[in-house]
C-alpha positions as a Markdown table, in Angstrom:
| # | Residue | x | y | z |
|---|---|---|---|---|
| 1 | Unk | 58.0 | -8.4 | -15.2 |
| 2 | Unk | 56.4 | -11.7 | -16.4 |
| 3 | Unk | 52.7 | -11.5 | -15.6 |
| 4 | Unk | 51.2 | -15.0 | -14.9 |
| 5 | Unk | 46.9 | -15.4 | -14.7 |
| 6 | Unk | 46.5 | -16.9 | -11.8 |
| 7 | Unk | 43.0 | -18.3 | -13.1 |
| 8 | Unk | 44.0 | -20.1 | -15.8 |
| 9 | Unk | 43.2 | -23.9 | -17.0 |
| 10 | Unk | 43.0 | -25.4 | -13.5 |
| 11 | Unk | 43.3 | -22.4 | -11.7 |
| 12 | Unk | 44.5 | -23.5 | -8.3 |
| 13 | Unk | 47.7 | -23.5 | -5.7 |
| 14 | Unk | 50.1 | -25.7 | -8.1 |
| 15 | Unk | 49.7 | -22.4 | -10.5 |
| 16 | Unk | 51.4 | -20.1 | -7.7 |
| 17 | Unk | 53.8 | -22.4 | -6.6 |
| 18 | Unk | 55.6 | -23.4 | -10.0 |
| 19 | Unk | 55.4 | -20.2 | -10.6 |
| 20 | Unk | 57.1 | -18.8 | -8.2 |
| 21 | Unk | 59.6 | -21.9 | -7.9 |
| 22 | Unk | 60.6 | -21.2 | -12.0 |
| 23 | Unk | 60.8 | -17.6 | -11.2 |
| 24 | Unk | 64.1 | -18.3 | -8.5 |
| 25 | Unk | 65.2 | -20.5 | -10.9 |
| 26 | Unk | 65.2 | -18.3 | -14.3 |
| 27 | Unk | 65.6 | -15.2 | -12.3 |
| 28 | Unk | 62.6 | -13.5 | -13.6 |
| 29 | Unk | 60.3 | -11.2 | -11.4 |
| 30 | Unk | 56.8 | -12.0 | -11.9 |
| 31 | Unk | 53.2 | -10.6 | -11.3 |
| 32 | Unk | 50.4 | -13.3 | -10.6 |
| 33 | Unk | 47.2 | -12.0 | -10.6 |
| 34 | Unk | 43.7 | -13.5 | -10.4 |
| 35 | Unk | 45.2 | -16.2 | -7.8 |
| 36 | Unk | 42.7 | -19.0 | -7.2 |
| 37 | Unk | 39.9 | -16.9 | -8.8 |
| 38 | Unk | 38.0 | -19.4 | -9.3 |
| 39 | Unk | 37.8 | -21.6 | -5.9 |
| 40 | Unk | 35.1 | -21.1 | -3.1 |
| 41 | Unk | 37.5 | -19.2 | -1.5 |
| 42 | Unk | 39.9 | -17.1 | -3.9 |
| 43 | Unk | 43.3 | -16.4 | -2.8 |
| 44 | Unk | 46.1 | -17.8 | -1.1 |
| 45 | Unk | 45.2 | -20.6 | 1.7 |
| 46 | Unk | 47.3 | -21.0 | 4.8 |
| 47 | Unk | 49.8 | -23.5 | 3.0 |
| 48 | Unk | 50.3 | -21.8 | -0.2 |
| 49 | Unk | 51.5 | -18.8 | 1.9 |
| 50 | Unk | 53.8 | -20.9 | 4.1 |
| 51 | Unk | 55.3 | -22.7 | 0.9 |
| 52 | Unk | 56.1 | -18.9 | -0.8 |
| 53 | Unk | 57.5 | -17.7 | 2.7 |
| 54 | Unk | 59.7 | -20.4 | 2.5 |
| 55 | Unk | 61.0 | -19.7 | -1.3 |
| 56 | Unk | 61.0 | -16.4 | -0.1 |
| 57 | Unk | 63.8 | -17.0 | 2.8 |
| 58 | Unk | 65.8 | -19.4 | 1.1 |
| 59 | Unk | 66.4 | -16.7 | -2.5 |
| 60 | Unk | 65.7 | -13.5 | -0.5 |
| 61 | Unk | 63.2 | -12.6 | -2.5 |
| 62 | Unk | 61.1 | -9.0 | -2.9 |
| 63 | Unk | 57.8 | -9.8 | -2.5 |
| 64 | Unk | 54.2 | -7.8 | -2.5 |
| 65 | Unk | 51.1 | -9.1 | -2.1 |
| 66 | Unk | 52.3 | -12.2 | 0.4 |
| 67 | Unk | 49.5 | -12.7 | 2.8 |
| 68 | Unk | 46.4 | -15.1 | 3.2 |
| 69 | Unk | 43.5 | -14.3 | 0.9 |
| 70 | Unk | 45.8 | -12.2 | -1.4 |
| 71 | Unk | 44.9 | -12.4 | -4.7 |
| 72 | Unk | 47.7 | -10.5 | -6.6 |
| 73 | Unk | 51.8 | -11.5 | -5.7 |
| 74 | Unk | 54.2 | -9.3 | -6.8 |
| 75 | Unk | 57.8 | -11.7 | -6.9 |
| 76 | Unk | 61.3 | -10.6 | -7.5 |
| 77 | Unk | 63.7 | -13.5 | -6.9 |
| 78 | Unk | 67.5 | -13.4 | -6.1 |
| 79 | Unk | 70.5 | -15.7 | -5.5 |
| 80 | Unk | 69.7 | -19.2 | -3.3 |
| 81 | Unk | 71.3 | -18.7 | 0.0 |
| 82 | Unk | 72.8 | -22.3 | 0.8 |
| 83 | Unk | 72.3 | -23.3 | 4.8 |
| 84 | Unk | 69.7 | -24.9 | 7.3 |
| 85 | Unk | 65.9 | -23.3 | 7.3 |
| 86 | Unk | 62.9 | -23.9 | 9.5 |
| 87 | Unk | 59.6 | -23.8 | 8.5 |
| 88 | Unk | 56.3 | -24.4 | 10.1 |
| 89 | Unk | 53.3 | -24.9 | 7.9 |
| 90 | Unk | 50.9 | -25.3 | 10.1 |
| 91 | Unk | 48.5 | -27.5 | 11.1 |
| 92 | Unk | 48.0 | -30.2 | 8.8 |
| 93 | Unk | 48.8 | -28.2 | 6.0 |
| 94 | Unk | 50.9 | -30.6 | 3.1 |
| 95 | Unk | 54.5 | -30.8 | 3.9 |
| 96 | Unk | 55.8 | -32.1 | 0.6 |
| 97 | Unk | 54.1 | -29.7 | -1.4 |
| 98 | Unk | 56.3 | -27.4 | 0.3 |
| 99 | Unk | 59.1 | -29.3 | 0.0 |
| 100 | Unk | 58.5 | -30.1 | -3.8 |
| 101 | Unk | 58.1 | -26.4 | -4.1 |
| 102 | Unk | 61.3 | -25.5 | -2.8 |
| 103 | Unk | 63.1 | -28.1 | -4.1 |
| 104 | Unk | 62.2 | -27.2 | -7.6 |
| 105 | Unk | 63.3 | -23.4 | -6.4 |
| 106 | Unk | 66.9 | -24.7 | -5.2 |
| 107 | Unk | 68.3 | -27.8 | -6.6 |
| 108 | Unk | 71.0 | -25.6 | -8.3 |
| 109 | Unk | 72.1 | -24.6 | -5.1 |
| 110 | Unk | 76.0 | -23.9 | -4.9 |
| 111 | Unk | 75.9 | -25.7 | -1.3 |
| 112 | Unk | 74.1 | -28.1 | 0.3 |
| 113 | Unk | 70.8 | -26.7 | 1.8 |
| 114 | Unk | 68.5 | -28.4 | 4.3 |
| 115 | Unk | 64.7 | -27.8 | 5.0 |
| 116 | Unk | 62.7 | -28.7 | 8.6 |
| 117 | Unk | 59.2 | -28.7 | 7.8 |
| 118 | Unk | 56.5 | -29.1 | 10.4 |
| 119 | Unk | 53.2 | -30.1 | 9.5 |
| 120 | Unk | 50.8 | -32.3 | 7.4 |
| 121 | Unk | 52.7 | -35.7 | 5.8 |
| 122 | Unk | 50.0 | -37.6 | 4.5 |
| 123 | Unk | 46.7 | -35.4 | 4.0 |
| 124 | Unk | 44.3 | -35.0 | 1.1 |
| 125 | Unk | 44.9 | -33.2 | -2.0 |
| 126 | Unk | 48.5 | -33.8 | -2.1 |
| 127 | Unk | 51.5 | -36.4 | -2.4 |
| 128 | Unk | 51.9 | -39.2 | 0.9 |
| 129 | Unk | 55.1 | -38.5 | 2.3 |
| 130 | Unk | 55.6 | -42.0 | 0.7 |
| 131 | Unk | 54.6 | -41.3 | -2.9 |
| 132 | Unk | 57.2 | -38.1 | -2.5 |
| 133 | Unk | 60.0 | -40.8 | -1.0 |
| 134 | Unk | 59.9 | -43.4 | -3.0 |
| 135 | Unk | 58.1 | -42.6 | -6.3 |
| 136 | Unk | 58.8 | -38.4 | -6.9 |
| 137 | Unk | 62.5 | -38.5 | -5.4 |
| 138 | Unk | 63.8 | -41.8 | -7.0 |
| 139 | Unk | 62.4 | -40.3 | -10.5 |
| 140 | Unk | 63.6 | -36.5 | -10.3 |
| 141 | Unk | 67.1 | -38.8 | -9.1 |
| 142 | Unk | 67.0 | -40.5 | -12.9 |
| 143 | Unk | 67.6 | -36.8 | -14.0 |
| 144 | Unk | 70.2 | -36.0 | -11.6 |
| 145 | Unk | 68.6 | -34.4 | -8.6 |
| 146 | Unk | 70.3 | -35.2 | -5.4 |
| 147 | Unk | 68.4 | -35.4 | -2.4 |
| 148 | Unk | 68.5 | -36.9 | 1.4 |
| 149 | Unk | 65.0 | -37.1 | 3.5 |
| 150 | Unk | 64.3 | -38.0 | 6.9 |
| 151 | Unk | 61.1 | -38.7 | 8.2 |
| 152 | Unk | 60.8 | -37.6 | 11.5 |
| 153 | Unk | 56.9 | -38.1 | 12.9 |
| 154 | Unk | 53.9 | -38.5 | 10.5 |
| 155 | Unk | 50.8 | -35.9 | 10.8 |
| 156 | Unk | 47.8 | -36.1 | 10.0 |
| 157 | Unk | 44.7 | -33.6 | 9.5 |
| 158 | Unk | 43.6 | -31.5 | 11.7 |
| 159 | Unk | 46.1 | -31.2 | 14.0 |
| 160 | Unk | 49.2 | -31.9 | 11.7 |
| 161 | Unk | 52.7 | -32.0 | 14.0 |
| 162 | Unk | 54.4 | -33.9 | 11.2 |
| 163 | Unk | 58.3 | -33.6 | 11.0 |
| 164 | Unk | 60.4 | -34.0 | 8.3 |
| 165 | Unk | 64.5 | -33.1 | 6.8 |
| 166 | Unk | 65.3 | -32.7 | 3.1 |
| 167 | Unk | 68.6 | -32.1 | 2.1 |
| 168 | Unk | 69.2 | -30.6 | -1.8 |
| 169 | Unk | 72.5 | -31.2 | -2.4 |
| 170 | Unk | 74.3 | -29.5 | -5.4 |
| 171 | Unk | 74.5 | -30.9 | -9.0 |
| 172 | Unk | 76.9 | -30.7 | -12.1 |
| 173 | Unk | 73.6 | -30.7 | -15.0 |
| 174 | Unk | 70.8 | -32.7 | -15.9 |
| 175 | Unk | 70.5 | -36.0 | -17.7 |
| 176 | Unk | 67.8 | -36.7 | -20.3 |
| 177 | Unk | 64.9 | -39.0 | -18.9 |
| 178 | Unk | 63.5 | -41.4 | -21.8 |
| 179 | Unk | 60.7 | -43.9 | -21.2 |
| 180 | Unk | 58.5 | -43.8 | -24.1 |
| 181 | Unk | 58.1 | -47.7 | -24.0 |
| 182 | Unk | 56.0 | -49.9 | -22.6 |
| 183 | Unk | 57.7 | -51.5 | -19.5 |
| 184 | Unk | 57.9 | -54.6 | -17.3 |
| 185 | Unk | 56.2 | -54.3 | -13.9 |
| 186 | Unk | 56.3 | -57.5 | -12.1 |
| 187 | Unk | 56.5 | -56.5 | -8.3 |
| 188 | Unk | 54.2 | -54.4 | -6.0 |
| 189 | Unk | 56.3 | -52.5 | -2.9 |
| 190 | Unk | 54.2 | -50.8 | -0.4 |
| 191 | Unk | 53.9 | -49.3 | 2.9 |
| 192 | Unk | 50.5 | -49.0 | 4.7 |
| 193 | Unk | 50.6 | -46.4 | 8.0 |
| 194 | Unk | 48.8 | -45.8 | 10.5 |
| 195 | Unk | 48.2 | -43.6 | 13.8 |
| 196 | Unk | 45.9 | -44.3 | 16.6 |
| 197 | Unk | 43.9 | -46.6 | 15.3 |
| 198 | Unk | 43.4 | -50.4 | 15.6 |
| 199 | Unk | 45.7 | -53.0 | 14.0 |
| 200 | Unk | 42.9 | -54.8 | 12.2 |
| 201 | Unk | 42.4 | -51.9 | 9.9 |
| 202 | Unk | 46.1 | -51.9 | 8.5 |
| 203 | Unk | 46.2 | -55.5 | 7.8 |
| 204 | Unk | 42.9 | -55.9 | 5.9 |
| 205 | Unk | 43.8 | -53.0 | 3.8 |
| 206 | Unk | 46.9 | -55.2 | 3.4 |
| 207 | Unk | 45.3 | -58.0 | 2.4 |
| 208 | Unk | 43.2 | -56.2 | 0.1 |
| 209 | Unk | 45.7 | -54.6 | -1.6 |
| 210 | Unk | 47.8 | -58.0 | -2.5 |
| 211 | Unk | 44.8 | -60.5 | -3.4 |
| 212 | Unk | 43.9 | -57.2 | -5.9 |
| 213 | Unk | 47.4 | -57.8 | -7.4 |
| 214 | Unk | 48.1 | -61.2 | -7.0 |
| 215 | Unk | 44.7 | -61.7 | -9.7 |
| 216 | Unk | 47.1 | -59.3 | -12.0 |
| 217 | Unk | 50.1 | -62.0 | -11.7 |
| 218 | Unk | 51.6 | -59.0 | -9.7 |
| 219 | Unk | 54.3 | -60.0 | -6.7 |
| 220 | Unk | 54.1 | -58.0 | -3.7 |
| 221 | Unk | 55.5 | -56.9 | -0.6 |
| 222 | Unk | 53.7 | -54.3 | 1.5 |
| 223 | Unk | 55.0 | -53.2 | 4.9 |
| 224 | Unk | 53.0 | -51.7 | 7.8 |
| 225 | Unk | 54.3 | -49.1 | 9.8 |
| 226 | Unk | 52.4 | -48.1 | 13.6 |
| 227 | Unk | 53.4 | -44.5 | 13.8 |
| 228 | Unk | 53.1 | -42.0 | 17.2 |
| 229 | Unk | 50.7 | -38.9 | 16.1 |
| 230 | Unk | 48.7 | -36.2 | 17.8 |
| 231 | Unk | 45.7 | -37.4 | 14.9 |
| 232 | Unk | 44.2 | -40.3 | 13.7 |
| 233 | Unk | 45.3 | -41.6 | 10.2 |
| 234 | Unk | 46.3 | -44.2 | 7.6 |
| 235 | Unk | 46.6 | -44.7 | 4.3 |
| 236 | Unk | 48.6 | -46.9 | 1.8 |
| 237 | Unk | 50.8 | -45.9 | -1.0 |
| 238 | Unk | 52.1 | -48.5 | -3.8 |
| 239 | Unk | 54.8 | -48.7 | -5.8 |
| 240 | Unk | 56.3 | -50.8 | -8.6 |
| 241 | Unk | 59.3 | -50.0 | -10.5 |
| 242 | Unk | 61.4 | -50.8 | -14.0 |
| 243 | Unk | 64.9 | -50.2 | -15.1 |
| 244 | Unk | 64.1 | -46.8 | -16.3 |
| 245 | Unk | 60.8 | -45.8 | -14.1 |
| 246 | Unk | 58.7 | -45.9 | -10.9 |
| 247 | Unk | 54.3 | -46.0 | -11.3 |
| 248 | Unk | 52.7 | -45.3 | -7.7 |
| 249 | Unk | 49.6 | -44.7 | -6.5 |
| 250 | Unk | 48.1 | -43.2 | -3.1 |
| 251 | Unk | 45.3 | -43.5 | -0.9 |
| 252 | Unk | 44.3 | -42.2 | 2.2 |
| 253 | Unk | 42.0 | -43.9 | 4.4 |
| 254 | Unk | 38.8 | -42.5 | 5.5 |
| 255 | Unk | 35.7 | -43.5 | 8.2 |
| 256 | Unk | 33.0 | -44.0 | 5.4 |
| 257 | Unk | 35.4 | -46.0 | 3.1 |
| 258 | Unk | 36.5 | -49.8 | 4.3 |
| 259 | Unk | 39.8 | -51.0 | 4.8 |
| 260 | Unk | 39.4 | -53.4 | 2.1 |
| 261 | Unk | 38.0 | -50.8 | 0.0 |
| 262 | Unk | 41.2 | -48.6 | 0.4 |
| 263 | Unk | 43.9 | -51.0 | 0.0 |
| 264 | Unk | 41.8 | -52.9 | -3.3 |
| 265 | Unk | 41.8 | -49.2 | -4.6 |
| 266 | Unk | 45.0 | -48.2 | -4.9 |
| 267 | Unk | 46.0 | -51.8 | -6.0 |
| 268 | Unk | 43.7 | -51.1 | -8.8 |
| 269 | Unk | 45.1 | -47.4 | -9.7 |
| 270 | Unk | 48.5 | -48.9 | -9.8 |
| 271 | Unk | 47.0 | -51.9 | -11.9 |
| 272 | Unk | 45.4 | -49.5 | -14.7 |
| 273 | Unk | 48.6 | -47.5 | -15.0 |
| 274 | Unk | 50.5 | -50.2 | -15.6 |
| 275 | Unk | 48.2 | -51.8 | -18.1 |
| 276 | Unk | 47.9 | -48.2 | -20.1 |
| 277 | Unk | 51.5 | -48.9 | -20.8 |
| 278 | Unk | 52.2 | -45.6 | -18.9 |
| 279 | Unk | 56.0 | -44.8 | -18.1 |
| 280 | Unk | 54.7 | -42.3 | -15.7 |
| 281 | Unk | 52.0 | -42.1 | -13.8 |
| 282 | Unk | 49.1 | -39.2 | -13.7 |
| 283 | Unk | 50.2 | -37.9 | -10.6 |
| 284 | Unk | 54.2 | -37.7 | -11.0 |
| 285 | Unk | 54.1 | -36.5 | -14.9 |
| 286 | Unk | 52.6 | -33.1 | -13.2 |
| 287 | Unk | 55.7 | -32.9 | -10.5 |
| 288 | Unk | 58.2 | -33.8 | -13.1 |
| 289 | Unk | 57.6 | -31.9 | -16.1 |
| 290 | Unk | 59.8 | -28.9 | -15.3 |
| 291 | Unk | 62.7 | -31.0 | -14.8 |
| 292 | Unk | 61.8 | -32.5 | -17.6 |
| 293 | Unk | 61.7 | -29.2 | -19.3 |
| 294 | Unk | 65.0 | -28.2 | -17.4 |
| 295 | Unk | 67.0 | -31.2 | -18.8 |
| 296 | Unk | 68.6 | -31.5 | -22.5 |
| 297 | Unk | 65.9 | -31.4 | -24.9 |
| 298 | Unk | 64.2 | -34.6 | -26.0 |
| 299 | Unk | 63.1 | -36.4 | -22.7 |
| 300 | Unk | 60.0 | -38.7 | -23.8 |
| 301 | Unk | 57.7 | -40.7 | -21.1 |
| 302 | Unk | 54.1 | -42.3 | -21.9 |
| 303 | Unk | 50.9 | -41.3 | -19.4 |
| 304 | Unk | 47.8 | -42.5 | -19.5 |
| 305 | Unk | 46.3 | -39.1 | -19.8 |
| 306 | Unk | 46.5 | -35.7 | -20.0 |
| 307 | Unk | 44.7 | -34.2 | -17.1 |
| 308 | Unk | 43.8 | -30.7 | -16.4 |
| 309 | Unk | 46.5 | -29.8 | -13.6 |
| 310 | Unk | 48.7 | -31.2 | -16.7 |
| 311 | Unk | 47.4 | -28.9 | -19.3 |
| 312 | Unk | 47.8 | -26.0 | -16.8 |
| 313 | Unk | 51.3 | -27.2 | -16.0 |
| 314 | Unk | 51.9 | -27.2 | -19.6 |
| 315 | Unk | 50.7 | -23.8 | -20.2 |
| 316 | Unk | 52.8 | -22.3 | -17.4 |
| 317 | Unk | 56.4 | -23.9 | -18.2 |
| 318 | Unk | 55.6 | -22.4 | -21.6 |
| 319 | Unk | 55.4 | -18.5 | -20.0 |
| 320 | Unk | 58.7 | -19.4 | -18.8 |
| 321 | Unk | 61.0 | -21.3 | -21.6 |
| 322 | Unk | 60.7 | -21.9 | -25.5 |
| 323 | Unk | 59.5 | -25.3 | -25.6 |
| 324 | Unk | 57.2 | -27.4 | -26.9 |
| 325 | Unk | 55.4 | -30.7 | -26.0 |
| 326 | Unk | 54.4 | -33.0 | -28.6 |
| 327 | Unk | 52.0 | -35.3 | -27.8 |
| 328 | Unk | 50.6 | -38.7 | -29.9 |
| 329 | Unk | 49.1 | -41.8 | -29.3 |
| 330 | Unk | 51.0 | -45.0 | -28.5 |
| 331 | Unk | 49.8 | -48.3 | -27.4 |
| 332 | Unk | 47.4 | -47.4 | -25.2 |
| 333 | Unk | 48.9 | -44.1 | -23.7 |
| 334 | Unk | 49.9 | -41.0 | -25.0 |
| 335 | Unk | 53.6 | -40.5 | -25.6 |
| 336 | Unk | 55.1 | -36.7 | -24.5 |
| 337 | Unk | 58.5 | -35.1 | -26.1 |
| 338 | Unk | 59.9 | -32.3 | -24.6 |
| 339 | Unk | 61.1 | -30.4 | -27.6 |
């Protein structure tokens, strides 16, 4: 049995659920001990217990240890079991961490398998339902992952009551992903939501957002989307996309930050990946690396920097497979090879 510290580098919930995700898919029981050692309060949290139940159902797994607080998880995986699953995270508790979770767990699934998730689709401390839709998906898709989504009602914290389908549909292998060059980013797509709230706030963050990068010489089109939920929310999330990639950024709105201040924000996170020369950004090199890893040897992408959660990332694939990640400088980013 693979034994995995559960307090290393970054220490947190992304350490549990790779884990557990690479275990389903190398078929290797593992131990992780010391979970969330570090964090005000150690543990699992209500969502990282949801996210393992659900990895749990869909391989039939043998688990020990599976309960909130638990520090210690005892994980024996077996076959994916194709077919429809239900899952309710709870409250406002992030519904694509779940799904990224699983999906990493089940994409060589011999038939198509569908998730439901209830709960959170655009709260803190985790990928917009938009940065999953149309930055995460459309790059795992350059590797050959095949997915459908369906947005059914956005939630939002506290109360969450989010909805949401994705469908992992089966694949023949992996393709190589290679962006270790510079690209061209010359338009801006976006999508600005909101719930309960007035419509003034969702166009100045609009207008914020595009005046931010029309100075950059930067087209763009930004859509805003009035949404039904049992919370309060909005944030934006902005995109811009190559022949080869996709950069995004996210932000969420909050009471003591302006509209203005939001959308001009994530304009500008957008702007300084794009002007590091990064192929990725610093948010989707941590949800792509195992597929990265997964696919024929030599994939190559440029990021602005290394970040913790990256490090730790790094450090975990490596308890798992042989590999190697060589990393330089170029241009103004740093250029990963999976060797």
């Amino acid at each position: 049995m693979l034994v995995i510290d559960g307090s290393y580098g970054e220490g947190g919930g992304q350490i549990v659920r790779t884990a557990v995700a690479l275990s389903v898919l190398t078929k290797q029981p593992i131990e992780i001990s010391h979970i969330r050692a570090g964090r005000p309060i150690p543990g699992l949290r209500p969502q990282h217990y949801t996210a393992l139940s659900c990895i749990q159902q869909i391989c039939n797994a043998e688990v020990e240890g599976l309960s909130v607080h638990s520090t210690n998880l005892k994980f024996t995986p077996h076959d994916i079991r194709p077919g429809a699953y239900t899952f309710d995270v709870g409250t406002a508790g992030s519904m694509t961490l779940v799904f990224q979770a699983c999906l990493l767990s089940a994409f060589h699934t011999s038939d198509p398998l569908t998730i439901k998730l209830r709960g959170g689709t655009d709260v803190r401390w985790a990928p917009s339902w938009d940065y999953f839709a149309h930055v995460f998906l459309p790059l795992i898709s350059k590797i050959g992952i095949k997915t459908d989504i369906q947005l059914l009602k956005r939630g939002y914290y506290p109360t969450g009551g989010g909805e949401a389908m994705l469908t992992i549909h089966p694949i023949e292998r992996l393709l190589m992903f290679s962006a270790d060059e510079p690209q061209n980013f010359t338009d801006v797509h976006g999508i600005i939501h909101r719930a309960n709230l007035p419509d003034h706030i969702s166009a100045r963050m609009k207008h914020a957002a595009m005046k931010t990068a029309m100075k950059q010489n930067l087209r763009s089109t930004i859509q805003i989307e009035s949404t039904p939920s049992s919370s309060s929310g909005t944030g934006i999330t902005l995109w811009s996309a190559s022949e080869q990639t996709i950069l995004g950024s996210t932000v969420l709105g909050e009471k003591t930050i302006s509209a203005e201040a939001v959308g001009e924000t994530a304009a500008n996170q957008l702007i300084q990946e794009i002007r590091s020369g990064a192929t990725l950004d610093r948010y989707s090199i941590d949800q792509i690396l195992p597929y990265l890893v997964l696919a024929p040897r030599g994939s190559s992408c440029l990021i602005r920097e290394i970040s913790n959660h990256t490090q730790t990332n790094m450090w975990l694939i490596k308890q798992f497979f042989s590999v190697n990640f060589k990393v330089s400088p170029q241009h103004h980013a740093l250029r990963i090879v999976v060797k």
